[in-house]
C-alpha positions as CSV (number, residue, x, y, z in Angstrom):
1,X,-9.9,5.6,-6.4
2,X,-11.1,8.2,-3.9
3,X,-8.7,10.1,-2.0
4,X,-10.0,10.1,1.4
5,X,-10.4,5.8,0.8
6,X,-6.7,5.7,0.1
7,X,-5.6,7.9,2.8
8,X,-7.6,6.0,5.4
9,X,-6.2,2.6,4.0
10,X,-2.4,3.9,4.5
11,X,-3.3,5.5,8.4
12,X,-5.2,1.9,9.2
13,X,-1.9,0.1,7.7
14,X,0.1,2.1,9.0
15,X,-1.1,1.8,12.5
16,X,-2.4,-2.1,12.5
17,X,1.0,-2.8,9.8
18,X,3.7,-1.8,11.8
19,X,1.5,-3.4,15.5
20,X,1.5,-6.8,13.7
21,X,5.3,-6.4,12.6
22,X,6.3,-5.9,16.1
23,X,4.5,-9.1,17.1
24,X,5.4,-11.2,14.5
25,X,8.9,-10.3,14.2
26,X,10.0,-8.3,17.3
27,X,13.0,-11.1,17.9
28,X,14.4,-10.7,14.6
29,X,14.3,-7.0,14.9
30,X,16.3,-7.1,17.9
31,X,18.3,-9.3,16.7
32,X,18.8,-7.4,13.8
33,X,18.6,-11.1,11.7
34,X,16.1,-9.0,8.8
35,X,17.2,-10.6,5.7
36,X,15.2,-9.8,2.2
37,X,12.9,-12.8,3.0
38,X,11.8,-11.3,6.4
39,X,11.5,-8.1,5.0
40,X,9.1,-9.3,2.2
41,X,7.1,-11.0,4.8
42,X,7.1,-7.3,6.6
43,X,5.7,-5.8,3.6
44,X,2.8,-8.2,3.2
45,X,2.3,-7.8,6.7
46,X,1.9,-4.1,6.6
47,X,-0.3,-4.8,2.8
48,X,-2.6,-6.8,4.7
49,X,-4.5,-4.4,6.5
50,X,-4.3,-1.8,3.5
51,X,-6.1,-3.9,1.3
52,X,-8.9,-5.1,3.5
53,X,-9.2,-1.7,4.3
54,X,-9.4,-0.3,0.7
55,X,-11.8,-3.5,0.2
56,X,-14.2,-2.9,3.0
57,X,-14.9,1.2,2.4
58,X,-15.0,0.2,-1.6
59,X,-17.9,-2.4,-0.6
60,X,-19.3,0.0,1.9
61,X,-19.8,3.0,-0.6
62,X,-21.0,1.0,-3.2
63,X,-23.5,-0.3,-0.9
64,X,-24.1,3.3,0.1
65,X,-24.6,4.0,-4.1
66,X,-27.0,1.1,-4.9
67,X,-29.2,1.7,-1.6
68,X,-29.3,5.6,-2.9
69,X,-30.0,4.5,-6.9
């Protein structure tokens, strides 16, 4: 896998990850009720937007390679 795909996969999960945690479970948070089912859910929350980011600039160069073979 190409470096610079990776490292734009972690700042765009990073970044959208951590916004959709706060919505989703801001009141458990606060309440500090984050118990190893919540936190799971966290972790696919923030895997989410990694993978359809890794997805899409996969597609996209490969696109980018057939249009240029």
């Amino acid at each position: 896998m190409r470096r610079d795909v990776v490292i734009r996969a972690l700042k765009t999960a990073v970044l959208v990850g951590l916004l959709l945690v706060a919505i989703n479970h801001w009141d458990a948070l606060l309440a500090g009720d984050v118990d190893s089912l919540r936190a799971a859910k966290m972790l696919l929350t923030v895997l989410v937007p990694y993978s359809v980011s890794t997805y899409s600039s996969v597609r996209a160069i490969q696109g980018g390679l057939a249009r240029a073979g």
